[in-house]
C-alpha positions in Angstrom: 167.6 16.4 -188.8 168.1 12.7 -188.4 171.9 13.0 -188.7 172.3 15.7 -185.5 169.7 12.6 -183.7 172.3 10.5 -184.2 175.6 12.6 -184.0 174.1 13.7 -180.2 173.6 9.7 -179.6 176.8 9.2 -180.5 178.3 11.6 -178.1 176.4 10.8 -175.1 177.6 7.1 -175.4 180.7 8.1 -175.8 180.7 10.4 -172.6 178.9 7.5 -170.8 182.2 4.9 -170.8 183.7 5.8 -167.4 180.2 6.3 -165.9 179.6 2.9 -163.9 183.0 3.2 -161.5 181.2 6.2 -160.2 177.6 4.5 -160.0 176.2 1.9 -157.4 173.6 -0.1 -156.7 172.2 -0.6 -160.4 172.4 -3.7 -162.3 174.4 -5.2 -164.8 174.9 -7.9 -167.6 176.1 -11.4 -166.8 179.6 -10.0 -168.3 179.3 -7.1 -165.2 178.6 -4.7 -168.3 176.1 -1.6 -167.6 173.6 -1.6 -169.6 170.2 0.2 -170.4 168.1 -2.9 -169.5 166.3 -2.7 -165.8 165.1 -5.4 -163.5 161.9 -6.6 -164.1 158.9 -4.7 -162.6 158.2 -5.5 -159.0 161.2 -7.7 -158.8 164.1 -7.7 -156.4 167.7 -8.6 -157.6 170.6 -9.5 -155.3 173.8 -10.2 -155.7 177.3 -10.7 -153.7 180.4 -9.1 -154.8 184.2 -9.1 -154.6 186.4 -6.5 -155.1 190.4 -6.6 -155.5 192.6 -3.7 -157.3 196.2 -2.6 -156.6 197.0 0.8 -156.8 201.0 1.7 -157.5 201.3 5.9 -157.4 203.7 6.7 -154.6 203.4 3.1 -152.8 201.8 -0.1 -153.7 198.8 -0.1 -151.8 196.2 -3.8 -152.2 192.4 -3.0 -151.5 189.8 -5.6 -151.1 185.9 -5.8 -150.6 183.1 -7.4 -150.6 179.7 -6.1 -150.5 176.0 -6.3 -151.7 173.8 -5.2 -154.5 170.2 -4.8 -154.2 168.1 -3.6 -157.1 164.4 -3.2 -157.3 162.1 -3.2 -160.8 160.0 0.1 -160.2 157.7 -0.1 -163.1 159.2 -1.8 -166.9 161.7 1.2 -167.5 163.2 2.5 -164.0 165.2 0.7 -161.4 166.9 2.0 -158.3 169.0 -0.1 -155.7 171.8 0.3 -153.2 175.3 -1.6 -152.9 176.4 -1.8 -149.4 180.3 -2.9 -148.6 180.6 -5.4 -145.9 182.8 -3.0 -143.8 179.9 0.2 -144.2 182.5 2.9 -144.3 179.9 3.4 -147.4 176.9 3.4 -148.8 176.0 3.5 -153.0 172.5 4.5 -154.7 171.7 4.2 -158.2 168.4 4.6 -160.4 168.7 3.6 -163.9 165.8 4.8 -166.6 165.4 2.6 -169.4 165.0 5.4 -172.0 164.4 4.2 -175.6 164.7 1.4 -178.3 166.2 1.9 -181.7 166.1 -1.5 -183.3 169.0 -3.5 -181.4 170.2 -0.7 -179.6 169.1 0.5 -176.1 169.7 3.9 -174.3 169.0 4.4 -170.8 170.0 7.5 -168.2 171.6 6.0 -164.7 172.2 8.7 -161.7 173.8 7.8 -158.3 174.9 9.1 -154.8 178.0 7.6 -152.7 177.8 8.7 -149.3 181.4 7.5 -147.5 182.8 7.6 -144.0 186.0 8.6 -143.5 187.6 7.8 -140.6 190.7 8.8 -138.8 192.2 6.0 -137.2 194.8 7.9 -135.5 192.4 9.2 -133.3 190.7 5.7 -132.1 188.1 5.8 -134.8 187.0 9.0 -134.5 185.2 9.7 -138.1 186.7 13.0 -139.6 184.1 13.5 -142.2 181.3 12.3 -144.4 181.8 12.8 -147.9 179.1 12.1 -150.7 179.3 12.2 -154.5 177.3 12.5 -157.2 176.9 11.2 -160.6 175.2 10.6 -163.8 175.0 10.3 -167.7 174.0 7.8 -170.1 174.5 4.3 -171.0 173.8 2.3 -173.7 174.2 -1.0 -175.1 173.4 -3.0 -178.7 172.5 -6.5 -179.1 174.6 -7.7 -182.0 173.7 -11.3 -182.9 176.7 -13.0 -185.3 175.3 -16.1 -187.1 
């Protein structure tokens, strides 16, 4: 029974990698690592961000941003917050559940919403459509101390 515990761990961190491109607003280690530790209770963390990533399919095409994070301690095990990018074209929710402890290792649950603008500039700015996403899975994260 213990063994199937573990093998289903196993595969939910493993499914849980590409997770945090898709979610916003939740926080992260000093090494901008998701993990399954959440904001204090009651307490408000901010935080500035910049963005840069080149993208080389058909053309080269250079994106940059800059934006804000802002997460909130619900109780000792949940968080939510929202990352908002300077230009607003759009908007990022997270919550992030800090599930369980076994020994050093931590597993948590993290959900988000993008809601994004798109805008046809062809047409003086007109917006064309609003497009939302959804996403969620696990995360975890082990605290390995080397002496």
């Amino acid at each position: 029974m213990n063994l199937k515990k573990i093998l289903f761990v196993i595969t939910l961190t493993l499914l849980s990698f590409n997770l945090f491109s898709q979610v916003g607003g939740i926080s992260a280690s000093k090494l901008v690592v998701i993990n399954a530790e959440t904001v204090p209770s009651n307490k408000i963390e901010f935080e500035p961000s910049f963005g840069f990533n080149v993208s080389k399919n058909d053309s080269l095409k250079v994106n940059s941003d800059f934006g804000f994070r802002f997460t909130y301690g619900l109780n000792s095990k949940t968080e939510v917050g929202i990352f908002v990018p300077l230009h607003l074209n759009s908007v990022n929710w997270g919550i992030k559940y800090h599930a369980v402890n076994f020994n050093k290792l931590s597993l948590g649950m993290i959900a988000g919403i993008e809601n994004a603008l798109i805008v046809n500039n062809s047409e003086e700015g007109k917006i064309s459509s609003l497009f939302t996403s959804y996403a969620g899975g696990t995360v975890s994260n082990s605290n390995l101390m080397i002496s």
